[in-house]
BALOBA-1460 file (C-alpha; in Angstrom, 3 decimals):
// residues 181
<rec num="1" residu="x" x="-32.832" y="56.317" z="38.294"/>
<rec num="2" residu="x" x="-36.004" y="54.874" z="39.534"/>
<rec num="3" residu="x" x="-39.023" y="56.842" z="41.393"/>
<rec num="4" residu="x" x="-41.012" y="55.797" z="44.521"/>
<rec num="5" residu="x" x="-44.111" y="56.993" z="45.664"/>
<rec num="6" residu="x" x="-44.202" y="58.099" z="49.027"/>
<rec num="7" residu="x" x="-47.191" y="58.404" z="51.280"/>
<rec num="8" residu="x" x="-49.045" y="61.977" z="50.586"/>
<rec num="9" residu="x" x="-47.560" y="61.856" z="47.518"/>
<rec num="10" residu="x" x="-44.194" y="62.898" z="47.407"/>
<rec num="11" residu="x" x="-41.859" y="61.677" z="45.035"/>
<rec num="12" residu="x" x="-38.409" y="60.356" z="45.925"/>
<rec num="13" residu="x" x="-35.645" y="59.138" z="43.142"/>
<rec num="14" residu="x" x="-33.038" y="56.939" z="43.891"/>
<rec num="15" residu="x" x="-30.194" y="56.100" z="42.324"/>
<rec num="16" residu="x" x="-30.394" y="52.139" z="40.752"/>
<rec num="17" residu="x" x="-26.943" y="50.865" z="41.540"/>
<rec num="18" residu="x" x="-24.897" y="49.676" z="38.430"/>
<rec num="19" residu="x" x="-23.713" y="45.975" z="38.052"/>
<rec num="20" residu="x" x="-19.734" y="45.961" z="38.743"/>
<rec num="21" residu="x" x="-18.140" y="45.451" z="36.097"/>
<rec num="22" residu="x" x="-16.546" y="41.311" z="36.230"/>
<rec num="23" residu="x" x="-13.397" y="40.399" z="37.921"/>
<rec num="24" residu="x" x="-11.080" y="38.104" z="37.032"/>
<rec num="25" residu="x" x="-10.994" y="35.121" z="38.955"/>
<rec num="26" residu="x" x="-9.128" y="35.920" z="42.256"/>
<rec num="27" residu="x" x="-7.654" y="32.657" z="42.286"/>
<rec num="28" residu="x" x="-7.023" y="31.878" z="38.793"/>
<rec num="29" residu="x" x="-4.087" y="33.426" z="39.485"/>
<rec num="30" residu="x" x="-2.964" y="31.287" z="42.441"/>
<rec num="31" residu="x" x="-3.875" y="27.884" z="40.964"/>
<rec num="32" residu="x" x="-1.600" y="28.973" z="38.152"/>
<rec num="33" residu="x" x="1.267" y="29.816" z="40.693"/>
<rec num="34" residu="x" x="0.807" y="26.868" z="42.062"/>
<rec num="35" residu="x" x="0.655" y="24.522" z="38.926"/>
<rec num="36" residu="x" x="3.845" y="25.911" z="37.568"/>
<rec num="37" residu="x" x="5.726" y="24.889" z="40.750"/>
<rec num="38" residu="x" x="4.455" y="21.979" z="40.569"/>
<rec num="39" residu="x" x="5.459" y="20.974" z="37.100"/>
<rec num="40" residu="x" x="9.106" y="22.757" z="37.560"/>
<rec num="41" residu="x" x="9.659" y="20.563" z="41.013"/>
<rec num="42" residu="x" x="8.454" y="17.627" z="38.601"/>
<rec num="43" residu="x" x="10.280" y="18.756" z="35.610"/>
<rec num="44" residu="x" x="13.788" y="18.910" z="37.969"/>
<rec num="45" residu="x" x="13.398" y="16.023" z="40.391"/>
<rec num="46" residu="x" x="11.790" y="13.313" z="38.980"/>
<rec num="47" residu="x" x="11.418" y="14.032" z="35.024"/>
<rec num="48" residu="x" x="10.519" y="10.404" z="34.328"/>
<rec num="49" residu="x" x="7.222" y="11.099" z="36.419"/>
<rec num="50" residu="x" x="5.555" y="13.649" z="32.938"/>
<rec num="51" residu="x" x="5.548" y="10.715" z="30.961"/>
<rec num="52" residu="x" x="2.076" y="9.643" z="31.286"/>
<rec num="53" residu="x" x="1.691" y="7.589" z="28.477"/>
<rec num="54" residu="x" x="4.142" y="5.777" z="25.717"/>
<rec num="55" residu="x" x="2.302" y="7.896" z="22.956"/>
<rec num="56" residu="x" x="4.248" y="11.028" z="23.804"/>
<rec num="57" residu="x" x="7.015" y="9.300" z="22.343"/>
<rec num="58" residu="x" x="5.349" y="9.296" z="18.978"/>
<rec num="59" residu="x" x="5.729" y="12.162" z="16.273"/>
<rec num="60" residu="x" x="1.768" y="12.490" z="15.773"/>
<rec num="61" residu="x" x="1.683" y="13.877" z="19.791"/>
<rec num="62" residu="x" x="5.296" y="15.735" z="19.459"/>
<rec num="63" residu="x" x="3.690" y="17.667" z="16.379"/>
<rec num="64" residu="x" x="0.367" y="17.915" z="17.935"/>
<rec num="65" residu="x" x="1.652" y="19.327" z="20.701"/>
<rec num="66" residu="x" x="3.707" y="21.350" z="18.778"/>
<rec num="67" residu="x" x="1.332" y="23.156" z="16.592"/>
<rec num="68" residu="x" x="-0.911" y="23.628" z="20.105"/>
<rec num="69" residu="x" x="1.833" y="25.714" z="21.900"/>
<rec num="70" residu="x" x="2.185" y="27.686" z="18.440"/>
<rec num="71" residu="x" x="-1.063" y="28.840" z="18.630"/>
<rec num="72" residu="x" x="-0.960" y="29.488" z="22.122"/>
<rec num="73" residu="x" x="2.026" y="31.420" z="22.061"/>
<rec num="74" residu="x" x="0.339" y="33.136" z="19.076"/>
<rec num="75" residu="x" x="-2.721" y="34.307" z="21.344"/>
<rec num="76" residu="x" x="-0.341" y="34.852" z="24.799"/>
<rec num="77" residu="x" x="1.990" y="37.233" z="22.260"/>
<rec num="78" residu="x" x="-0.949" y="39.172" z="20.998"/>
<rec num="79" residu="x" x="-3.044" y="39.600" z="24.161"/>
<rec num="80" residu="x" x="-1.324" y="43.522" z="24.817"/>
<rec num="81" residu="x" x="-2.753" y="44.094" z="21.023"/>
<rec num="82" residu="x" x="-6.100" y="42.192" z="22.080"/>
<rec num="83" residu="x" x="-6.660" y="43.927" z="25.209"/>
<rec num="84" residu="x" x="-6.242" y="47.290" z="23.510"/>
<rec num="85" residu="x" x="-8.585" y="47.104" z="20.959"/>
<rec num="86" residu="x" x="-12.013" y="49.023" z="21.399"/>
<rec num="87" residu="x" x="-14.228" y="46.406" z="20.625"/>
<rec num="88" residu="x" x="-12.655" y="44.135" z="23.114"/>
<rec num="89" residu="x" x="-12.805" y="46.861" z="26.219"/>
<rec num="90" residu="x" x="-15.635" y="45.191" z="28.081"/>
<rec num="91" residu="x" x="-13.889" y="41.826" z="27.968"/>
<rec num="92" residu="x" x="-10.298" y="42.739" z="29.696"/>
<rec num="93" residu="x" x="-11.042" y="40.242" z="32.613"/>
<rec num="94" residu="x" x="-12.005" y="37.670" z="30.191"/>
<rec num="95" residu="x" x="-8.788" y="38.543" z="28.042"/>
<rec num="96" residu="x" x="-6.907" y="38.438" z="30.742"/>
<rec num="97" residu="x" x="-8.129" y="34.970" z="32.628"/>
<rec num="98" residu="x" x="-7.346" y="33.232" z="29.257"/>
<rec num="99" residu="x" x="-4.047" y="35.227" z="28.668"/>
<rec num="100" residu="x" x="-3.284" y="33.402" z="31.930"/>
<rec num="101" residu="x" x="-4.482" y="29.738" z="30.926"/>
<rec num="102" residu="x" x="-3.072" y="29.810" z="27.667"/>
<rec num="103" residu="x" x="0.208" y="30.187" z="29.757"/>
<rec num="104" residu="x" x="-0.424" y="27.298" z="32.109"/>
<rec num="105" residu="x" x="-1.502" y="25.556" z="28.688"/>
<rec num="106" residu="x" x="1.374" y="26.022" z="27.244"/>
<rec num="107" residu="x" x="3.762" y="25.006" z="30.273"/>
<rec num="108" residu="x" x="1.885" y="21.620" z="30.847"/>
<rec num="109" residu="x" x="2.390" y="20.962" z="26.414"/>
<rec num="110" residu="x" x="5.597" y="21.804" z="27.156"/>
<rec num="111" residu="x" x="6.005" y="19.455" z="29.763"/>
<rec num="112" residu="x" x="4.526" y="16.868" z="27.774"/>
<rec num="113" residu="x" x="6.447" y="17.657" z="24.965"/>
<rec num="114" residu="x" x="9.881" y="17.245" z="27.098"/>
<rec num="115" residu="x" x="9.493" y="13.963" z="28.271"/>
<rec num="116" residu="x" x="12.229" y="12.217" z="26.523"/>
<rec num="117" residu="x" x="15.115" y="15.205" z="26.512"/>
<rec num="118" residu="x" x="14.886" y="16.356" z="30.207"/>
<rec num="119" residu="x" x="18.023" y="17.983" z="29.708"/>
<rec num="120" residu="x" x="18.484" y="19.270" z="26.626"/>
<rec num="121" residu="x" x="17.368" y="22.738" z="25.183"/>
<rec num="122" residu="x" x="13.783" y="21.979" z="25.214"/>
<rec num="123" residu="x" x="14.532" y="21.610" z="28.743"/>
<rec num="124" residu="x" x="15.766" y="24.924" z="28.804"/>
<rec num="125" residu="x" x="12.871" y="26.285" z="27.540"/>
<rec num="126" residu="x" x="11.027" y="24.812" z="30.165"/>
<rec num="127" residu="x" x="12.513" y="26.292" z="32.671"/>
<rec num="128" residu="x" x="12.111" y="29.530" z="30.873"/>
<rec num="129" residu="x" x="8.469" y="29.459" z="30.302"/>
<rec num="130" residu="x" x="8.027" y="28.188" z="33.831"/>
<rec num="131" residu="x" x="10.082" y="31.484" z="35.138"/>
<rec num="132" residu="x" x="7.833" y="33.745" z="32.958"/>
<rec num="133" residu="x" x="4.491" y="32.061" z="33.691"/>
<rec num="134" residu="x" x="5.274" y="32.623" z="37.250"/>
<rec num="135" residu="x" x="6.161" y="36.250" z="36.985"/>
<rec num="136" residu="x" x="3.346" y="36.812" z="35.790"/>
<rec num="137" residu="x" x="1.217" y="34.862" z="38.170"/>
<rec num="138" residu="x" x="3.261" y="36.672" z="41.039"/>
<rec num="139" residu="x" x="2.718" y="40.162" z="40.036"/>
<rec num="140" residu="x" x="-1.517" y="39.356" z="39.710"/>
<rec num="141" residu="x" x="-1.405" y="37.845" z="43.212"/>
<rec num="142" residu="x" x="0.733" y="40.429" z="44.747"/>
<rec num="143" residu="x" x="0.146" y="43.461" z="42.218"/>
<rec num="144" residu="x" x="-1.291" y="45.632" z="45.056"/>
<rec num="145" residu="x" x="1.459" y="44.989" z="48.025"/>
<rec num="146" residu="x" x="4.463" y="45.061" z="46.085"/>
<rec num="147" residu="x" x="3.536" y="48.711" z="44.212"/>
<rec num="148" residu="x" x="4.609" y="50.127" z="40.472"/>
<rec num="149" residu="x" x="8.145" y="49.762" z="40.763"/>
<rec num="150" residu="x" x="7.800" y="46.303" z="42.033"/>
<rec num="151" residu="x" x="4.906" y="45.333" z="39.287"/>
<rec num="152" residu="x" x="6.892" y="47.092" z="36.676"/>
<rec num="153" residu="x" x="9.839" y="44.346" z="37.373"/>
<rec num="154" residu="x" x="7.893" y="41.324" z="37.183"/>
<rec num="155" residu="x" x="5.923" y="42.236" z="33.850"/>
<rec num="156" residu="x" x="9.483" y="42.972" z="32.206"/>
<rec num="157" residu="x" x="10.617" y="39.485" z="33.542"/>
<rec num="158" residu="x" x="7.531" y="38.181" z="32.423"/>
<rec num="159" residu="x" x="7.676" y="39.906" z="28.711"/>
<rec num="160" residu="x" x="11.392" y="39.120" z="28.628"/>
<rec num="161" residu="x" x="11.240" y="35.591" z="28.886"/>
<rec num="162" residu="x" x="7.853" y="34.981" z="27.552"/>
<rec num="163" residu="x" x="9.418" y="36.565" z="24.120"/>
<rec num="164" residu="x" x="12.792" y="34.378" z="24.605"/>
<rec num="165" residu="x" x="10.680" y="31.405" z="24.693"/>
<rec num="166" residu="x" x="8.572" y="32.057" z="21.890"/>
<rec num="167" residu="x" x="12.421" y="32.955" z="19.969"/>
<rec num="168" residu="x" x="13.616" y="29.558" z="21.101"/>
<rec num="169" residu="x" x="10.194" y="28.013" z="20.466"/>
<rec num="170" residu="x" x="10.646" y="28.902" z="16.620"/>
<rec num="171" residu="x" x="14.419" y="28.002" z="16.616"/>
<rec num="172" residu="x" x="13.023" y="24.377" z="17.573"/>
<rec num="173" residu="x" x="10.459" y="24.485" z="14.952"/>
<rec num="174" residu="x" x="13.298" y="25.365" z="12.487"/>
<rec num="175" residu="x" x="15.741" y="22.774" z="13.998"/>
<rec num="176" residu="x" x="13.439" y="20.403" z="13.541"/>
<rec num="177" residu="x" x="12.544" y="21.125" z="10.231"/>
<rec num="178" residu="x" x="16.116" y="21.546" z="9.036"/>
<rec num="179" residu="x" x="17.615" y="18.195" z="10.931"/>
<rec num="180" residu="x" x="14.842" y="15.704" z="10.816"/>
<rec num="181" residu="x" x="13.361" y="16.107" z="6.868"/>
């Protein structure tokens, strides 16, 4: 509250409007839609085209890449934990526009990570992450239009496969371990 003098000196108070709280990025959201497209119409017709450069061949950028989408994954799983906790409450936009770039993170490692076996089960897993990435994308654009029942759906196909992936993610990780030492 704030006071101003007024001429013969009355008082008037007025209210001092509070600062909104911040908004995720409105199209944060959108850009991530739109990468994700991009990389699955990539990914399915012309795979050859994410191989930007011979060193994603090597095992120093498959494990590289690797570890990155572990700890990715790590954060993306535990951002319904994150976003609960009380000394994170003033943050939930913030939370939540890097919940959605560690997604679009992921998908473009992934990508990376792909290049030689564009048809195999990392391939798969692609597709996967790409479906779940854009769930979620789809219900932040179009959260308000489409109503509960409609948000409700997309953040269980989102969940669902996000989960799957990070199941098949460690399955590789094992494979890997188990087939290549």
């Amino acid at each position: 509250m704030s006071a101003v003098l007024l001429p013969g000196g009355a008082v008037r108070t007025r209210r001092i409007a509070k600062r909104p709280a911040r908004r995720p990025i409105a199209w944060l959201p959108l850009f991530v839609l739109f990468i994700v497209v991009l990389l699955e119409a990539t990914a399915l017709v012309r795979p050859q085209a994410l191989q930007v450069h011979p060193l994603q061949s090597s095992v120093g950028f498959k494990q590289l890449s690797g570890y990155s989408m572990l700890v990715l994954m790590a954060f993306a799983m535990s951002f319904g934990w994150l976003r609960r906790l009380p000394l994170l409450a003033g943050k939930q936009a913030l939370l939540k526009e890097a919940h959605l770039v560690s997604g679009l993170l992921i998908l473009a490692l992934l990508a990376l990570h792909l290049v030689n076996v564009p048809l195999g089960y990392l391939s798969f897993v692609f597709h996967g992450m790409a479906l779940a990435i854009a769930a979620g994308a789809l219900r932040a654009v179009l959260g308000p239009r489409i109503g509960p029942k409609g948000c409700v759906v997309l953040l269980a196909v989102h969940i669902g496969l996000s989960c799957a992936v990070v199941a098949s993610g460690l399955v590789h990780v094992y494979l890997v371990y188990a087939y290549t030492a």
